[in-house]
GUZA-381298 format. One record per residue (C-alpha): residue number from 1; residue in one letter; x, y negated, z. Coordinates in steps of 0.02 Angstrom, whole numbers, plus 50000, padded with zeros to 5 digits. Example, Ala and Ser with C-alpha at 12.3 -4.5 7.8 and 13.67 -1.06 7.14 Angstrom:
<pts>
   num   residu    east   north      up
     1        a   50615   50225   50390
     2        s   50684   50053   50357
</pts>
This chain:
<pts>
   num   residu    east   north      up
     1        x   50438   50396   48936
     2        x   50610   50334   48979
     3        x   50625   50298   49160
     4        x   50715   50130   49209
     5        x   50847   50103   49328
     6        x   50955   50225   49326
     7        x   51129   50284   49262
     8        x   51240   50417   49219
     9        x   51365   50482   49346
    10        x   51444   50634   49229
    11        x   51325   50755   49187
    12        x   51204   50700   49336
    13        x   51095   50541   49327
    14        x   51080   50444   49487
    15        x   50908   50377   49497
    16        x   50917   50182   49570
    17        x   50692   50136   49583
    18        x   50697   50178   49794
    19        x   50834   50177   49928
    20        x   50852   50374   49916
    21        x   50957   50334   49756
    22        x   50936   50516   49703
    23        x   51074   50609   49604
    24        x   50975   50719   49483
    25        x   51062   50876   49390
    26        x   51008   50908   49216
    27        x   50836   50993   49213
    28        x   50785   50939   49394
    29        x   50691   50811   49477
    30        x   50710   50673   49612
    31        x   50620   50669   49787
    32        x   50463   50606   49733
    33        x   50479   50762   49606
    34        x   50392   50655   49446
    35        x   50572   50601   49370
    36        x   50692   50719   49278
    37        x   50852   50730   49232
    38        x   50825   50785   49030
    39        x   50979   50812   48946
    40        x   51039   50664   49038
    41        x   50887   50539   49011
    42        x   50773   50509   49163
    43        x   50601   50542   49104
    44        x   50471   50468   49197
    45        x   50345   50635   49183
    46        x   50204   50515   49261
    47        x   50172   50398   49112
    48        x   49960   50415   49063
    49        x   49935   50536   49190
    50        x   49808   50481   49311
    51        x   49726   50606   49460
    52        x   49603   50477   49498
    53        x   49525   50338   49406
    54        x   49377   50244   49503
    55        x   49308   50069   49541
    56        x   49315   50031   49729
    57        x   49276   49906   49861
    58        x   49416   49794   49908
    59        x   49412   49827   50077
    60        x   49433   50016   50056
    61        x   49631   49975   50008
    62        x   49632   49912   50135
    63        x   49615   49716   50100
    64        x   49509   49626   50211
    65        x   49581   49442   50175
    66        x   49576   49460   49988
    67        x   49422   49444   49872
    68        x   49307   49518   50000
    69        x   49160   49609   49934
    70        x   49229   49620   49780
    71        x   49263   49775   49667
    72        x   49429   49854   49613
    73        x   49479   49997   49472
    74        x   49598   50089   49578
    75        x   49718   50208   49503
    76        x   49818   50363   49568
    77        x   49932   50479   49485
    78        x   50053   50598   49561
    79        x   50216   50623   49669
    80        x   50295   50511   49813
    81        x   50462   50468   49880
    82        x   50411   50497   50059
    83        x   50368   50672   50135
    84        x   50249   50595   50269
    85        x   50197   50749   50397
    86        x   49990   50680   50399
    87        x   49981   50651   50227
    88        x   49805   50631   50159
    89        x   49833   50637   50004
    90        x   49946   50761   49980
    91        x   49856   50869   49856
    92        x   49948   50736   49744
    93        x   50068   50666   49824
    94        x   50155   50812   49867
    95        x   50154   50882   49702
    96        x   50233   50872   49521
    97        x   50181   50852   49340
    98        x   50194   51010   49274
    99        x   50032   51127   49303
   100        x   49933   50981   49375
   101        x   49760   50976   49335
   102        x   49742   50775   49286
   103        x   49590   50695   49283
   104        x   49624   50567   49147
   105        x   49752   50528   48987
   106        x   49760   50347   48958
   107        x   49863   50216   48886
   108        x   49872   50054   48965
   109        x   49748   49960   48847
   110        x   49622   50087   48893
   111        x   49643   50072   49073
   112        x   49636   49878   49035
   113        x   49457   49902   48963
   114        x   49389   49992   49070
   115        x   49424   49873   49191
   116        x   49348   49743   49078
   117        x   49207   49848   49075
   118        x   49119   49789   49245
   119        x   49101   49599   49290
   120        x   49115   49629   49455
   121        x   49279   49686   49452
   122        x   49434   49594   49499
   123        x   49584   49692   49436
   124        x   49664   49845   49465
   125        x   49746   49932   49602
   126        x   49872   50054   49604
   127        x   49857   50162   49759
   128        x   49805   50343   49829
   129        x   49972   50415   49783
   130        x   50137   50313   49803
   131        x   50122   50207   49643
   132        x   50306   50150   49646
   133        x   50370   50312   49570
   134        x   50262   50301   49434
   135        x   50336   50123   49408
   136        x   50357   50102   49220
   137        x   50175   50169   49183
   138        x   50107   50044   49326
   139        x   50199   49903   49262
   140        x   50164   49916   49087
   141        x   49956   49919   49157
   142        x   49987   49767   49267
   143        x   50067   49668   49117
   144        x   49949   49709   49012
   145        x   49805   49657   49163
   146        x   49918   49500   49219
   147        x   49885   49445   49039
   148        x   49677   49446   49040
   149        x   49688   49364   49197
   150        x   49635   49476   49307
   151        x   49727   49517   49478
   152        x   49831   49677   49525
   153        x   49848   49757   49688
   154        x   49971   49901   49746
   155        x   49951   50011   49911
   156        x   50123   50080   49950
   157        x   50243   50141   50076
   158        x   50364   49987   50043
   159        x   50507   50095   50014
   160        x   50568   50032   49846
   161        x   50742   49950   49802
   162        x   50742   49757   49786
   163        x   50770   49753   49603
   164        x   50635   49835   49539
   165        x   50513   49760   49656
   166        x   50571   49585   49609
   167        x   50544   49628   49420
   168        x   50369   49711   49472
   169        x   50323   49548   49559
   170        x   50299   49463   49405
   171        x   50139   49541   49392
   172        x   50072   49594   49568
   173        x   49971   49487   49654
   174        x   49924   49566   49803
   175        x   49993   49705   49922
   176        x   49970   49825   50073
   177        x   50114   49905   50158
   178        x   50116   50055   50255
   179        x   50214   50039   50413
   180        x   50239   50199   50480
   181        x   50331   50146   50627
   182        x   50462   50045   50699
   183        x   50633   50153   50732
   184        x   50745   50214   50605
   185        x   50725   50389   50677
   186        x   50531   50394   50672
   187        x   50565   50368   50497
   188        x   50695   50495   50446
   189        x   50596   50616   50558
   190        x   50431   50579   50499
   191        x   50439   50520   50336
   192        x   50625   50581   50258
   193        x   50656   50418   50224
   194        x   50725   50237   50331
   195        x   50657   50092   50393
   196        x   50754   49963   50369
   197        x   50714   49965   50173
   198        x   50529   49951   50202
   199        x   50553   49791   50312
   200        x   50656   49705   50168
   201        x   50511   49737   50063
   202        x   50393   49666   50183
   203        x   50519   49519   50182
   204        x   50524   49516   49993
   205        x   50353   49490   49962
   206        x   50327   49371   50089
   207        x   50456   49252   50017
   208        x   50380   49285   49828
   209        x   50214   49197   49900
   210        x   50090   49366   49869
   211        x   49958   49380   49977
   212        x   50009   49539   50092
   213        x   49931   49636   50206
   214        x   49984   49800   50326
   215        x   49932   49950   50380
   216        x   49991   50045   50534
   217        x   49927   50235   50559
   218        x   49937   50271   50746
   219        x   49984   50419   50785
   220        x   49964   50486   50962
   221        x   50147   50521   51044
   222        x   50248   50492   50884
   223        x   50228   50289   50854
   224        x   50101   50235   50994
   225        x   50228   50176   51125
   226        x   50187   50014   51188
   227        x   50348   49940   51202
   228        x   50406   49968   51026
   229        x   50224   49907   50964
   230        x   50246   49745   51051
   231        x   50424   49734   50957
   232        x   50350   49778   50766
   233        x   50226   49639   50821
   234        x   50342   49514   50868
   235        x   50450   49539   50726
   236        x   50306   49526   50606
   237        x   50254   49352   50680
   238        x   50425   49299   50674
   239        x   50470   49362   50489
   240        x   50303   49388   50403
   241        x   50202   49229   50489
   242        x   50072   49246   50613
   243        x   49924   49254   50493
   244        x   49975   49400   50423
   245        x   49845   49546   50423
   246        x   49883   49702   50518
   247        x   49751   49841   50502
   248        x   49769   49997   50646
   249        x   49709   50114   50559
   250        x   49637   50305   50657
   251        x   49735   50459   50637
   252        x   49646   50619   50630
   253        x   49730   50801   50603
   254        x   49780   50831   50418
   255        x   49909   50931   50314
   256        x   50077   50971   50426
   257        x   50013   50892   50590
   258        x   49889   50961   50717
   259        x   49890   50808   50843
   260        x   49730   50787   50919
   261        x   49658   50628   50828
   262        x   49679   50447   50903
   263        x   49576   50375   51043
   264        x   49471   50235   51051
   265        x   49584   50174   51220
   266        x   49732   50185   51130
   267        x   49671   50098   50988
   268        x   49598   49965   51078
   269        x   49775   49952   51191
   270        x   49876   49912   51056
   271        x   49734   49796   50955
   272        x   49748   49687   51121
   273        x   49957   49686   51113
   274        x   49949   49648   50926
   275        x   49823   49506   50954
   276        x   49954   49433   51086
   277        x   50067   49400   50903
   278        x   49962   49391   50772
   279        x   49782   49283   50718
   280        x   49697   49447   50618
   281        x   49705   49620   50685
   282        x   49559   49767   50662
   283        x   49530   49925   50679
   284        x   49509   50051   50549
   285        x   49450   50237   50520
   286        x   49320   50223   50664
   287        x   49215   50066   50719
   288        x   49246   49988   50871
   289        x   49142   49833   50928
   290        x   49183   49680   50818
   291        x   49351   49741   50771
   292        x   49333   49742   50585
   293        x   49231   49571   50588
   294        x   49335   49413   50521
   295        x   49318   49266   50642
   296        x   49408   49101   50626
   297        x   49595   49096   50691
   298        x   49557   48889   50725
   299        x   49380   48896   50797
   300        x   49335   49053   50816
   301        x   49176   49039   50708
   302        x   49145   49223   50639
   303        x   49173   49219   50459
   304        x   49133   49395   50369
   305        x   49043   49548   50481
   306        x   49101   49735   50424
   307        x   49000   49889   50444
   308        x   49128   50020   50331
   309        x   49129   49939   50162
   310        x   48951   49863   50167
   311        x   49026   49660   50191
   312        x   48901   49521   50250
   313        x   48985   49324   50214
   314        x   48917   49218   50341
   315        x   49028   49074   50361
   316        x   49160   49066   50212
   317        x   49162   48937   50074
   318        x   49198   48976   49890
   319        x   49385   48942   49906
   320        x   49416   49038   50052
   321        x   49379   48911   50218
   322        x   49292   48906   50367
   323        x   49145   48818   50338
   324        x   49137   48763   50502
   325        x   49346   48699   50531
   326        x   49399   48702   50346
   327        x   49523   48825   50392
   328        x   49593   48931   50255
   329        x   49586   49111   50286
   330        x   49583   49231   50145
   331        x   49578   49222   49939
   332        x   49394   49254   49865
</pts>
């Protein structure tokens, strides 16, 4: 499948989907090592190619304001744009097309059925790898989803350029972010890639009205500092609104980094500074008192308890409100 935006520079093709704006000789690929330069066409190698097809809970993207204790087909394919050091999923993401052992073939209008096939389920979500290099495959799928009516979802790392993203948009209705920290050079250390993109992103899909949600992997001694916590917090009140959803999520040890795993203080110290910004804040990768339970931002009436992925309503009504305020919280 031809890959879109790019454009020839000589006998090179610069690639134009994420801010790395890759120049790609003939025969090789870009970063995210799933789009070649062939005979000056970029091929988008991804298209069908899925290394995981299965129907998930909701809150397991993670989305905790959005359809709760619902169920999502959830997609993953191959490649990324970032080259994050913990990586846990880098058995695909780190990978490319050729020689990889994929799990399923399928055309959009079989993906679309299968998602048909369970009345439970919501929609589809594109996620485990970084979906946003295997753009034209995911949009075609979220078109074709958009259409039935039911709802798409992408997990990413943000880091896509504004164009595309606008023009995916059309389709998406809901989305969590991966903010990997909150300085440039955490980013180009950490990740080979910048920060500043991935806020405009966050910006960009505020603005568009989708319902958004973040996740922040702390990391002990690499993006736990206090101080520049407090600032990512304030700037997401300030930008993003108050209400949005920020999930701290546990590191433990995994491909190129041996840190010991993150501790329940530290957690906890940061869930308190976030919760000086912003109404919904929890915990994730461990449990930790009521720190994945909903409660009310208004009254403080607890609206959903959370043990893992097991989801108990107590106080919500069918559009979303507090039963006891009439607050709106979340889309169910």
């Amino acid at each position: 499948m031809e890959a879109l935006f790019y454009e020839p520079v000589g006998n090179k093709v610069r690639c134009n989907l994420c801010p790395h704006f890759c120049l790609i000789s003939s025969g090789k690929t870009g970063i995210c090592k799933v789009r070649r330069n062939v005979n000056g066409k970029l091929i988008a190698e991804t298209w069908g190619n899925l290394s995981a097809v299965n129907f998930d809970p909701v809150e397991k993207k993670p989305l905790y304001h959005y359809y709760p204790g619902k169920i999502i087909l959830s997609l993953g394919s191959v490649g990324c744009n970032m080259k994050c050091k913990c990586c846990q999923n880098w058995q695909i993401s780190q990978v490319s097309v050729p020689g990889f052992n994929f799990s399923r073939t399928l055309e959009p209008a079989e993906i679309l059925a299968i998602a048909a096939s369970r009345a439970d389920n919501i929609g589809v979500a594109y996620t485990y790898n970084e979906p946003g290099v295997w753009y034209e495959y995911m949009v075609e799928i979220a078109r074709q989803v958009h259409t039935e009516g039911l709802k798409n979802v992408m997990v990413s790392n943000g880091f896509i350029s504004e164009e595309p993203l606008r023009k995916l948009m059309l389709y998406m209705d809901a989305f969590n972010i991966d903010l990997k920290g909150f300085t440039d050079s955490f980013y180009r250390k950490f990740t080979g890639a910048q920060l500043s993109p991935v806020l405009c992103t966050l910006k960009q899909i505020r603005n568009a009205g989708k319902h958004l949600e973040i996740t922040y992997l702390v990391i002990p001694t690499m993006n736990d500092d206090p101080g520049v916590f407090g600032e990512m917090t304030r700037w997401i009140a300030a930008e993003l609104g108050t209400s949005t959803v920020l999930h701290l999520s546990r590191y433990h040890p995994v491909y190129n980094l041996d840190i010991e795993p993150t501790s329940v203080a530290l957690l906890k110290n940061l869930y308190t500074i976030a919760r000086e910004k912003l109404s919904y804040v929890y915990i994730g990768n461990i449990s930790v008192g009521e720190s994945q339970d909903t409660h009310c931002d208004r009254c403080g009436e607890k609206i959903i308890v959370r043990n893992g992925y097991q989801v108990i309503i107590q106080s919500l009504t069918h559009d979303g409100s507090c039963k006891a305020c009439g607050n709106r919280i979340l889309f169910c």
